[in-house]
DOFI-707925 format. One record per residue: residue number from 1; residue in three letters; chain; x negated, y negated, z negated of N, C-alpha, C in turn. Coordinates in Angstrom, 1 decimal, decimal comma. Layout:
<rs>
R  koltor  drense  zapa      nx      ny      nz     cax     cay     caz      cx      cy      cz
R     NUM     ALA     A       X       Y       Z       X       Y       Z       X       Y       Z
...
</rs>
This chain:
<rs>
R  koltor  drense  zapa      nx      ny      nz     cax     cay     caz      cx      cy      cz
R       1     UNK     A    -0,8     1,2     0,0     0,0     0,0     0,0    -0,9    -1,2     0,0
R       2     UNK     A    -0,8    -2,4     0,6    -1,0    -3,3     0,8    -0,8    -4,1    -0,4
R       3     UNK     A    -1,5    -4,9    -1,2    -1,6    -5,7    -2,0    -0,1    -6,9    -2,4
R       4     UNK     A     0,0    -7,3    -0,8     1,7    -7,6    -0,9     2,9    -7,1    -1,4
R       5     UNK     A     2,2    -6,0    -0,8     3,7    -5,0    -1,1     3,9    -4,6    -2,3
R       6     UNK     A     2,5    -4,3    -3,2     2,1    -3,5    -4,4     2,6    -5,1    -5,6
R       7     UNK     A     2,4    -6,4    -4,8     2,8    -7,0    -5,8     4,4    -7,1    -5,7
R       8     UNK     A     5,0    -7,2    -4,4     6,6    -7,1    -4,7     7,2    -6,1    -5,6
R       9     UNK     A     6,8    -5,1    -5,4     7,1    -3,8    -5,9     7,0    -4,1    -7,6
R      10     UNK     A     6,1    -4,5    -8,0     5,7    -5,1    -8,8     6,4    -6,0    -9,6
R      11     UNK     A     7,3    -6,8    -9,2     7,9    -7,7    -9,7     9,4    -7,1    -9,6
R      12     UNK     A     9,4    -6,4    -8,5    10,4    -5,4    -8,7    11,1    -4,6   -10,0
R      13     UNK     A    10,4    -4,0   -10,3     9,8    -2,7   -11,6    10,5    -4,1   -12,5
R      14     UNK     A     9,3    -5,2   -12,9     9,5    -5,7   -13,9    10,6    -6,4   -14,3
R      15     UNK     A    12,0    -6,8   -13,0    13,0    -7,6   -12,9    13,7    -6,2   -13,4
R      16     UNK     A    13,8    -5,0   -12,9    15,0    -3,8   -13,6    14,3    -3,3   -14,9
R      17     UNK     A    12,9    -3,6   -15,2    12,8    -3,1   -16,7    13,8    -4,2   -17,7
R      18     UNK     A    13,6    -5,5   -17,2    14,1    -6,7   -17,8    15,5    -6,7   -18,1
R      19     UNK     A    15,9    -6,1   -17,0    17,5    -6,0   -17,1    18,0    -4,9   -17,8
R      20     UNK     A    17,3    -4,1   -17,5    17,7    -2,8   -18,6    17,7    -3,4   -19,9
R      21     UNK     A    16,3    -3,7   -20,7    16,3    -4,0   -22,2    17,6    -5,2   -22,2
R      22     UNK     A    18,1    -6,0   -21,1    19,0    -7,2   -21,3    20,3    -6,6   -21,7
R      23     UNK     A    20,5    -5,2   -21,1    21,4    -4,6   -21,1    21,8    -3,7   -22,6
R      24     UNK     A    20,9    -3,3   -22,9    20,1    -2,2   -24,1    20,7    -3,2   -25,7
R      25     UNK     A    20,4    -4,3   -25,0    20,4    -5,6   -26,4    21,5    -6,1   -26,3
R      26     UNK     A    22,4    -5,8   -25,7    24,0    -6,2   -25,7    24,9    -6,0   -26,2
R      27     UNK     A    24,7    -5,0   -27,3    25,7    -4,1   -28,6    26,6    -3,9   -28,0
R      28     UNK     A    27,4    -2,9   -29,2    28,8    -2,3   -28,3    29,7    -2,9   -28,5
R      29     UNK     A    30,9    -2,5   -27,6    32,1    -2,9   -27,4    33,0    -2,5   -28,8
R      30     UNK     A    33,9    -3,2   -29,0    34,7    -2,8   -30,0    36,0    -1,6   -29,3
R      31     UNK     A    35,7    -1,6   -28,2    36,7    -0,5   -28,1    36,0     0,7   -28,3
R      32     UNK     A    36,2     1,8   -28,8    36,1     3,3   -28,7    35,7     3,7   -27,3
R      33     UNK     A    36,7     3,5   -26,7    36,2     4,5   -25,4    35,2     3,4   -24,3
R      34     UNK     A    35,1     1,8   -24,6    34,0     1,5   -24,3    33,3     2,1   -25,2
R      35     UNK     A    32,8     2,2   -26,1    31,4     2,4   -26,9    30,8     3,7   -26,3
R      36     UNK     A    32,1     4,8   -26,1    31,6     6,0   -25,9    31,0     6,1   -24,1
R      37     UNK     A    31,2     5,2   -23,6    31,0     5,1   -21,9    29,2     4,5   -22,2
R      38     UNK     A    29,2     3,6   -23,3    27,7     3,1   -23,3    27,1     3,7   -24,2
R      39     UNK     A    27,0     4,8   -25,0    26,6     5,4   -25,2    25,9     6,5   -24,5
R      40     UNK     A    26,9     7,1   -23,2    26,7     7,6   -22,4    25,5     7,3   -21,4
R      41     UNK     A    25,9     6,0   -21,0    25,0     5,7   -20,1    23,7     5,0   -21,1
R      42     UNK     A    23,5     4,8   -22,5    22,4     4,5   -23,0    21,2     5,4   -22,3
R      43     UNK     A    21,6     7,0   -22,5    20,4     7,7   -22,1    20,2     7,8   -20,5
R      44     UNK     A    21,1     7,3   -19,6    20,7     6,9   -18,5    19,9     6,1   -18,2
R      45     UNK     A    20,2     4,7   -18,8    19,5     3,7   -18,8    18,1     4,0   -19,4
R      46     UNK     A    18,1     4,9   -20,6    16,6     4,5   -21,0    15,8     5,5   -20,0
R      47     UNK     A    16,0     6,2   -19,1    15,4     7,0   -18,7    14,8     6,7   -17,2
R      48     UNK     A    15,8     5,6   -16,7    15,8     5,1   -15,7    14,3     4,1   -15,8
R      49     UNK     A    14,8     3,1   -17,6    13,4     2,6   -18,1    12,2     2,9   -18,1
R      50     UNK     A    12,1     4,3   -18,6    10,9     4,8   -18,4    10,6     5,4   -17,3
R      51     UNK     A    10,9     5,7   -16,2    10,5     5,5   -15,2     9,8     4,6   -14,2
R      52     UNK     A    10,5     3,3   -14,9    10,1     2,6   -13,9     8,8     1,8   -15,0
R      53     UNK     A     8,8     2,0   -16,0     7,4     1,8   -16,3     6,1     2,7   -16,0
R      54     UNK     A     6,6     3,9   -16,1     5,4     4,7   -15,8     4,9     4,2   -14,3
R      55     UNK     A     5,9     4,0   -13,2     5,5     3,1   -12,3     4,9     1,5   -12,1
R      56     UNK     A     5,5     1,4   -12,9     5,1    -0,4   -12,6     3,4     0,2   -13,3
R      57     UNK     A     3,0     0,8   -14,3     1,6     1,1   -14,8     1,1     1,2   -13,3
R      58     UNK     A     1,0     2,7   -12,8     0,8     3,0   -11,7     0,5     1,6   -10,9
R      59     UNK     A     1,4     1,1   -10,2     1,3    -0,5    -9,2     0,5    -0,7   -10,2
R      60     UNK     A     0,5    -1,4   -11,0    -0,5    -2,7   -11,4    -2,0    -1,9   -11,4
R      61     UNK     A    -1,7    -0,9   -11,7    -3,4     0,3   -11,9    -3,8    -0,2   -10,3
R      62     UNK     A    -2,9     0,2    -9,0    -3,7    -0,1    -8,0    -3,9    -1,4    -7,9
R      63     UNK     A    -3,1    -2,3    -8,1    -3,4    -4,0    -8,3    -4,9    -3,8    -8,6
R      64     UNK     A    -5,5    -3,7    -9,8    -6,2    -3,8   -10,4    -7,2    -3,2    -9,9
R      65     UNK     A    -7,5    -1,9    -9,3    -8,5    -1,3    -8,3    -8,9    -2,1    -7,1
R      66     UNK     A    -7,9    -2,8    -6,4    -8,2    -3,4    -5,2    -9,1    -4,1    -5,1
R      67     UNK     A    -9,8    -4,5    -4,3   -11,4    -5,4    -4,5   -10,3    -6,9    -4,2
R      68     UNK     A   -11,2    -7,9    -5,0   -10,8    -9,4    -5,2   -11,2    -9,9    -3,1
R      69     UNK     A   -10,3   -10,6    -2,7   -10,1   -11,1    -1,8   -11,0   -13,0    -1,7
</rs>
């Protein structure tokens, strides 16, 4: 990947990790069967999270290998 690309991607990662914890930090609903729907999807979301950090590591590892321009 191209340095361009590796930084969009990059900022990518970091705009849906952002949104997730935005999401994560939103407490629950007072309804029941809301609570139980985000509950549900808590373990989606976190999983989705750690994914995309193990990647954004990854990107920025190549970021950081690439010779300075």
């Amino acid at each position: 990947m191209k340095r361009d690309e590796l930084i969009k991607r990059r900022d990518e990662l970091r705009g849906r990790i952002a949104a997730i914890r935005k999401d994560l930090r939103g407490g629950l609903e007072h309804d029941l069967d809301e609570q139980a729907q985000q509950l549900e999807n808590y373990d989606t979301l976190m999983e989705i999270a750690r994914v995309a950090e193990q990647e954004l590591l990854k990107v920025e590892a190549a970021l950081a290998a690439l010779p300075d321009d």
